[in-house]
Wavefront OBJ file of the C-alpha trace (Angstrom):
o trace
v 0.000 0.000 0.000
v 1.415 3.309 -0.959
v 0.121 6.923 -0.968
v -0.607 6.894 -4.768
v -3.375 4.222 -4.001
v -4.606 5.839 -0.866
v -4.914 9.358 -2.623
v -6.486 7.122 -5.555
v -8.692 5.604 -3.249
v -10.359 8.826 -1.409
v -10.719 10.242 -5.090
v -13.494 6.920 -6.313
v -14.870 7.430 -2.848
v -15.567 11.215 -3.183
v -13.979 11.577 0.421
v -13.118 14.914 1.535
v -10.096 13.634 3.840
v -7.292 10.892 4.248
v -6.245 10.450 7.573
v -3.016 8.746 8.280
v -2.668 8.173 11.936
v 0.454 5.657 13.279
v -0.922 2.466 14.857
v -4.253 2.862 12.832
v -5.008 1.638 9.163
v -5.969 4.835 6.956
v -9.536 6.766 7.686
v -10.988 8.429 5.182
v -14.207 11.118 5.465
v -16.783 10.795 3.313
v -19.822 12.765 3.278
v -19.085 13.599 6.531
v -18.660 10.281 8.054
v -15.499 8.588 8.724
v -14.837 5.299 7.490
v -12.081 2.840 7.788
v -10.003 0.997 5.187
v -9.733 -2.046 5.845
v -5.887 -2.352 5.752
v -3.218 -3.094 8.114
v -2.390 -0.462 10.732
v 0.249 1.952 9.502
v 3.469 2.466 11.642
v 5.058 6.412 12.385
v 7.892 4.974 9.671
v 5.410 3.679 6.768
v 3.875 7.742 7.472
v 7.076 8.910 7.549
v 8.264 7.292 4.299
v 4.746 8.394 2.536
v 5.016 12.151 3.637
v 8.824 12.194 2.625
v 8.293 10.891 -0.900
v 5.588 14.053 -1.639
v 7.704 16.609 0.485
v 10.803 18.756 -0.812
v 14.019 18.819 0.937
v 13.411 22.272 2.817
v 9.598 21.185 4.082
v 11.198 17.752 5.244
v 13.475 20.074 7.161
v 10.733 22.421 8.374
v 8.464 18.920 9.304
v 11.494 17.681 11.579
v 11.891 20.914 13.137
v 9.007 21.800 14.021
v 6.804 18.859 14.142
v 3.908 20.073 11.693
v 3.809 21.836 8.789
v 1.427 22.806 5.980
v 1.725 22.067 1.981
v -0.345 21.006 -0.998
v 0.504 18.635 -3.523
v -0.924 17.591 -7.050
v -2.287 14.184 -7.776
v -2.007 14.343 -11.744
v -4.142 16.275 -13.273
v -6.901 15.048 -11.262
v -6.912 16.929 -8.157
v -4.634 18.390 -5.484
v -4.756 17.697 -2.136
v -3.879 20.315 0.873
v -1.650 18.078 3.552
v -1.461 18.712 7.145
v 1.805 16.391 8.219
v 1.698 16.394 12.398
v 3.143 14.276 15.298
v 1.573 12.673 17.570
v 2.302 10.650 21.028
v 2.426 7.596 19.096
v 4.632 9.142 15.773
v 4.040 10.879 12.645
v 0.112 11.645 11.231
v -1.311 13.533 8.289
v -4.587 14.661 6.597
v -4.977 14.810 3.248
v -7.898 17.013 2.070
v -9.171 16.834 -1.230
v -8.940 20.300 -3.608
v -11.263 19.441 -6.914
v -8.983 20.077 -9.911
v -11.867 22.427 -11.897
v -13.731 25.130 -9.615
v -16.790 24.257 -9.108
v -18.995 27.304 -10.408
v -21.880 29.234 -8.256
v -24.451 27.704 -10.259
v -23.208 24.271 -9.080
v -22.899 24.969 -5.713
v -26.170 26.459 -5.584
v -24.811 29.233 -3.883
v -27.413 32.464 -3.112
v -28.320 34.453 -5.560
v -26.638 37.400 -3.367
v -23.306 35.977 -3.662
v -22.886 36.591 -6.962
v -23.715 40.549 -6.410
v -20.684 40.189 -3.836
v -18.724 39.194 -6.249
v -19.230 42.070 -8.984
v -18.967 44.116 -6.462
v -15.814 47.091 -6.777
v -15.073 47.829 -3.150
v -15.292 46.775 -0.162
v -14.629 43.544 2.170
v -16.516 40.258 1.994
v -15.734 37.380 5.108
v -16.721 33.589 4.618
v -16.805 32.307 7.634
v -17.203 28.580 9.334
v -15.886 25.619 11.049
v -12.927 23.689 9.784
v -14.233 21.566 6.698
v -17.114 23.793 6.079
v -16.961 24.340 2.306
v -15.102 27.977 2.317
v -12.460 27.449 0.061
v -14.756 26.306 -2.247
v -17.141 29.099 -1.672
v -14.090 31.852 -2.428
v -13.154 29.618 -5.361
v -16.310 29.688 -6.946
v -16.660 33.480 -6.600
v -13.561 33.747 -7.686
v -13.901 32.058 -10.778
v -17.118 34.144 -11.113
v -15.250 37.090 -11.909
v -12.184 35.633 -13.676
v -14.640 34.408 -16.542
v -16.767 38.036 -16.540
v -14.338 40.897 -15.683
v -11.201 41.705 -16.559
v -9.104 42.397 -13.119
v -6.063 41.810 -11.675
v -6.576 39.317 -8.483
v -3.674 38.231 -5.740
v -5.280 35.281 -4.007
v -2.605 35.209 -0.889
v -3.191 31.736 1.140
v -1.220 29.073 3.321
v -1.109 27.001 1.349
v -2.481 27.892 -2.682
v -5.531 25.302 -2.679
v -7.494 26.208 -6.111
v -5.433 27.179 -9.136
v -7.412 29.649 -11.383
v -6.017 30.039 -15.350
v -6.259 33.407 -15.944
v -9.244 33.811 -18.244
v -10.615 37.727 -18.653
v -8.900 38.617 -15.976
v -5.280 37.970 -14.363
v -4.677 36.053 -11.539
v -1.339 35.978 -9.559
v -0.845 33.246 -6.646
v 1.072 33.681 -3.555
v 1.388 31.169 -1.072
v 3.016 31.649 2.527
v 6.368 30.176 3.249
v 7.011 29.448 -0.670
v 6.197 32.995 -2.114
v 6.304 35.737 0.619
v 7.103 35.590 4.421
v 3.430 35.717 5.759
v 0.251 37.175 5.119
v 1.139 40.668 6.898
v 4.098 41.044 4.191
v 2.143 39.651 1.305
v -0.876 41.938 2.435
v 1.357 44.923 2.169
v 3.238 44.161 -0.500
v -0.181 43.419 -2.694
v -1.586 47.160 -2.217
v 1.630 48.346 -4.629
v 0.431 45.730 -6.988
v -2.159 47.468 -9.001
v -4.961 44.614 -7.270
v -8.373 45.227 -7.952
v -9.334 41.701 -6.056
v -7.395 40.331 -3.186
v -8.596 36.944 -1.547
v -6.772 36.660 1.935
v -6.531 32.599 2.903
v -7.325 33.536 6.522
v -6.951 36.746 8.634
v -5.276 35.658 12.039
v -3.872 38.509 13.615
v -4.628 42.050 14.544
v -2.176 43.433 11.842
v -3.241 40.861 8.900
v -6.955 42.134 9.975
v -5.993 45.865 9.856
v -4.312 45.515 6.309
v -7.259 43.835 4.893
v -9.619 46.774 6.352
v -7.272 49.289 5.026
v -7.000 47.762 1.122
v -10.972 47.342 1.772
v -11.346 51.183 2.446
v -8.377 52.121 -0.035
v -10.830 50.955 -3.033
v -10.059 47.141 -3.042
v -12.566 44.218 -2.789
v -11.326 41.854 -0.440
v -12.449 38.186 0.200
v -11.342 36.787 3.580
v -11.745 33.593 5.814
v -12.169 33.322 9.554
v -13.252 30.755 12.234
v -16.563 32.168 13.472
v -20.033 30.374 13.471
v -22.491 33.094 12.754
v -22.399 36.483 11.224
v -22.170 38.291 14.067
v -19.567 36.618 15.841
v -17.574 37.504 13.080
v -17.793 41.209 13.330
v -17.316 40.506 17.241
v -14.214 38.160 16.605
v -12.833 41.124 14.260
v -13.459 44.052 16.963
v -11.801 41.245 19.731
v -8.491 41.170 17.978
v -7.963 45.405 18.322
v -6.658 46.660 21.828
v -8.943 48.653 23.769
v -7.522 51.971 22.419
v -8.095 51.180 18.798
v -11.507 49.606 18.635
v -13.650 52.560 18.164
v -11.302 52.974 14.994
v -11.813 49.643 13.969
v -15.609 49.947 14.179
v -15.405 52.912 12.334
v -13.214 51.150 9.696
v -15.343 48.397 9.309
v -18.457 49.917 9.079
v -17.378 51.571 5.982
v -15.951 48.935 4.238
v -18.113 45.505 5.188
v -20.072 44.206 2.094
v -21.161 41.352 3.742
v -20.355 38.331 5.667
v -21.643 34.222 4.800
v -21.383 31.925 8.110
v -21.712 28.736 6.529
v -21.535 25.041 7.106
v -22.530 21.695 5.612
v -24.815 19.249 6.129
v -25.405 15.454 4.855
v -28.216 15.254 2.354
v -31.212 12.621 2.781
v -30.121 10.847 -0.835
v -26.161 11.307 0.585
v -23.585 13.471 -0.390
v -23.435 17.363 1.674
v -25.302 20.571 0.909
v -24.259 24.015 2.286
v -26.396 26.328 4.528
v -25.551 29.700 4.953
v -26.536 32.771 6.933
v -26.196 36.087 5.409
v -25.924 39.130 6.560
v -25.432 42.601 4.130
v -23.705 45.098 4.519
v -26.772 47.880 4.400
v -26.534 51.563 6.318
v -28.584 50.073 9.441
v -26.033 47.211 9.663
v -23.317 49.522 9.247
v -24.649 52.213 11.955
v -24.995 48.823 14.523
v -21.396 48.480 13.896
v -20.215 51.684 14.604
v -22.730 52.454 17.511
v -21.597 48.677 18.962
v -24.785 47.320 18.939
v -23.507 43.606 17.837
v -26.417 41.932 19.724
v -29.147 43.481 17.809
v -27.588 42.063 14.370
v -29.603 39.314 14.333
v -33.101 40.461 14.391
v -31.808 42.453 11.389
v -30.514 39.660 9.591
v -34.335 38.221 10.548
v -36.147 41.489 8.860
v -33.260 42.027 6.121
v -34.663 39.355 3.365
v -34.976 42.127 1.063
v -31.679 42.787 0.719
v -30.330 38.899 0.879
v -29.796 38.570 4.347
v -30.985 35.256 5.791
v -30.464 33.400 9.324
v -29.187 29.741 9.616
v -31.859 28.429 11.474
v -34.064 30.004 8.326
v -31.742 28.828 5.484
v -31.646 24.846 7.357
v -35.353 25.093 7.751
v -35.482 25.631 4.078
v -33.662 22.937 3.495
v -35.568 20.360 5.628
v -39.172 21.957 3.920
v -37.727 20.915 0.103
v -36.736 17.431 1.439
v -32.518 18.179 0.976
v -32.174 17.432 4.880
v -33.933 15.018 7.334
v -35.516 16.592 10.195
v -32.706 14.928 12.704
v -29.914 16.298 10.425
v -31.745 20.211 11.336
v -31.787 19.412 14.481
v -27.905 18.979 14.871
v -27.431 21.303 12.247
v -28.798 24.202 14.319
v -27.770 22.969 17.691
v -23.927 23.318 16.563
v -24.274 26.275 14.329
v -22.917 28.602 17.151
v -22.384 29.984 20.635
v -24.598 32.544 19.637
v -27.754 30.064 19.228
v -26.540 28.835 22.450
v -26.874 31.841 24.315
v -30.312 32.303 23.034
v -33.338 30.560 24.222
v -33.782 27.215 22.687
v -37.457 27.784 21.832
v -36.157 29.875 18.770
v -34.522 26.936 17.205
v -37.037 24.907 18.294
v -39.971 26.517 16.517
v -37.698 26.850 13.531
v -38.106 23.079 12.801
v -42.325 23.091 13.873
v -42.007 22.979 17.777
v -40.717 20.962 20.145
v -38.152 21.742 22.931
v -34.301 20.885 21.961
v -32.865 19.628 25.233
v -30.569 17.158 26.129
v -32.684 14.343 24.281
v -31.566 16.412 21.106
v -28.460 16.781 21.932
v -27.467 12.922 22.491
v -29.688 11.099 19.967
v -30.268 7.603 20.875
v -27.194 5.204 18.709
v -29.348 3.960 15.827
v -28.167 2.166 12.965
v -29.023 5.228 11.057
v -26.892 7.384 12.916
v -24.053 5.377 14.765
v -21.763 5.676 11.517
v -21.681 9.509 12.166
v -19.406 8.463 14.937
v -17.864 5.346 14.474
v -15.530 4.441 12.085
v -15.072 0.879 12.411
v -17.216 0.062 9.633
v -15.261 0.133 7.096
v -14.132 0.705 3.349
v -12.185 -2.670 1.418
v -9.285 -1.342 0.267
l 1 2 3 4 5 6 7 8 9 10 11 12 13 14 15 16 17 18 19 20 21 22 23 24 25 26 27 28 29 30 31 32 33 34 35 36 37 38 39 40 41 42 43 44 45 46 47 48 49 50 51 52 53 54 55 56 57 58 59 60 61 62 63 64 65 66 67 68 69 70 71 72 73 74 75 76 77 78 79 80 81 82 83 84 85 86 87 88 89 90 91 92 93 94 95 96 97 98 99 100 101 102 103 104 105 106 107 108 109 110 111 112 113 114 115 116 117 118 119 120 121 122 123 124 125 126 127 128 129 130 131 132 133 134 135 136 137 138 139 140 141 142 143 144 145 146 147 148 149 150 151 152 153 154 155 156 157 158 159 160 161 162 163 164 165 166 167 168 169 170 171 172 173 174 175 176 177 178 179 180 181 182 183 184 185 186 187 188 189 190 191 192 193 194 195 196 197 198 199 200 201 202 203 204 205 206 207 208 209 210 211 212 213 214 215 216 217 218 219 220 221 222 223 224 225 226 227 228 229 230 231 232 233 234 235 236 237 238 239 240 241 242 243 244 245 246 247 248 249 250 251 252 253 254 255 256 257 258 259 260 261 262 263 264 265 266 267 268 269 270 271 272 273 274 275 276 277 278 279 280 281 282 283 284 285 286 287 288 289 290 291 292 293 294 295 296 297 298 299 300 301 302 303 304 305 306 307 308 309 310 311 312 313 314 315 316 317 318 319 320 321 322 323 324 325 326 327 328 329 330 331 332 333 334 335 336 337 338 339 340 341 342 343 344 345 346 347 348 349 350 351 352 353 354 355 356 357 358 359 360 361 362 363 364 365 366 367 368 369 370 371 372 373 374 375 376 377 378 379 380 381 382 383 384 385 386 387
């Protein structure tokens, strides 16, 4: 068994991720669920040996001196995959997940129609947010490839590492990736505004000074796509405002207020016929929402995500109900959908999310579903794939 047939194998499967764990055969995710191959148990040295053979001679260096590092490889011309290498208290581990070889379009995704008016737009800053695995990359890819077939622009795409490769089409695309073509994302970020960018997609904003770059190319007459780990659109703005010291976040408010488009929390959830379909929440980036930001009213951005359908703007426990009314999602599959969408849903009183899916309270019966045939595989893996 070698990492050709493993990569091979999660490609028939339509998995999203290899996992290669010492002292365990080789998981893969599909749909959501994680599966085993039934295979021998790989050792930290079999790992080792299939990491090394994809790996250059400076990120083998990197790997052993720091015990993790990031990369992407090609498989053909078939698909790449983006490969987390690790260690672990029992030796070396990796995930490999799976980066389609064409970009899926917005009409295939089945994105909102909204989206697409983010992307045409000139100006401004647009966040796709969600949970590891949650379909972003794919979401910025799409959009994009939206405007590399319609406009003629120049776009950086700056990410850790490059996932989708766009051709240049109508418009010219230049890829950066961190550690191969520039520093970090701060230099990159700075670098890119003497670049003549009219797009610039940011892999993920991490820091307080990454954040404040992609505000100020925002407000300088940029549009700017970005990724960060928040569950719901106004955690996001919060999570934003967090990163700024005390001093500074009046200005920050001030600066984002100007320049937010919009922001899409998404995440995924398994269809009733299989495969995964995305749910988003949407929130636009209209005068009201922009005079919440700047006044710091954060908590009231909700009920005008619940009133804005006008403009686009839609909630997740809407967007999941919608799903579950045309039959794309089971009613169980809502249920969990909504109770992990965020803190935020959390904090407010379950009898919203609970007459979102036609009444009912969600308590702790909800939240540990009886271990049904149906639903044990979510969990367990042992059920496995022949290799």
């Amino acid at each position: 068994m070698d990492l050709t047939q493993l990569l091979a194998f999660t490609m028939q499967n339509e998995a999203s991720d290899l996992h290669l764990s010492a002292t365990n055969p080789p998981i893969i995710r599909a749909h959501g669920t994680m599966k085993r191959i039934k295979a021998d148990p790989l050792t930290s040295d079999d790992i080792r040996a299939m990491l090394y053979s994809v790996m250059s001679e400076d990120q083998r260096a990197v790997y052993e001196k720091d015990m993790e590092i990031d990369l992407a490889i090609s498989f053909g011309e078939k698909a790449r995959f983006r490969v987390n290498a690790f260690t672990t208290r029992t030796g070396a581990a990796a995930v490999f997940r799976t980066i389609p070889s064409s970009v899926p379009t917005m009409a295939e995704l089945d994105l909102p129609p909204v989206m697409r008016r983010f992307a045409e737009l000139e100006k401004g800053i647009v966040l796709v947010t969600g949970p590891t695995g949650s379909g972003k990359s794919t979401t910025l890819a799409s959009m994009i490839n939206h405007i590399n077939i319609n406009f003629a622009k120049h776009i950086i795409t700056i990410e850790d590492p490059v996932e989708f490769f766009h051709s240049s089409k109508q418009s010219l695309i230049n890829h950066r990736e961190v550690g191969r073509d520039t520093h970090d994302f701060r230099a990159a970020l700075r670098s890119a505004l003497r670049e003549d960018p009219d797009v610039i997609l940011v892999g993920e904003m991490r820091d307080y000074e990454t954040i404040s770059l992609a505000l100020t190319a925002a407000e300088t007459g940029h549009l700017v796509f970005a990724t960060l780990h928040a569950n719901s659109a106004s955690k996001t703005i919060d999570r934003i405002i967090d990163v700024f010291p005390t001093g500074d976040k009046e200005m920050v408010r001030a600066m984002l207020s100007s320049s937010l488009q919009g922001v899409v929390a998404q995440t995924l959830l398994k269809r009733t016929e299989g495969g995964r379909v995305g749910a988003f929440e949407i929130l636009v980036g209209t005068n009201a929402v922009r005079n919440l930001i700047r006044e710091n009213q954060i908590p009231q951005m909700y009920s005008m995500i619940q009133t804005g359908s006008r403009y686009g703007m839609i909630t997740m426990e809407e967007a999941v109900n919608n799903l579950m009314e045309q039959g794309i999602v089971d009613k169980d599959e809502a249920r969990r959908a909504l109770l992990r969408t965020s803190e935020e849903i959390e904090e407010r009183d379950d009898e919203v999310a609970a007459a979102a899916l036609g009444g009912g309270k969600i308590g702790t019966a909800a939240e540990k579903p009886a271990k049904t045939p149906a639903n044990s595989s979510d969990s367990d893996p042992e059920e496995g794939y022949s290799f």
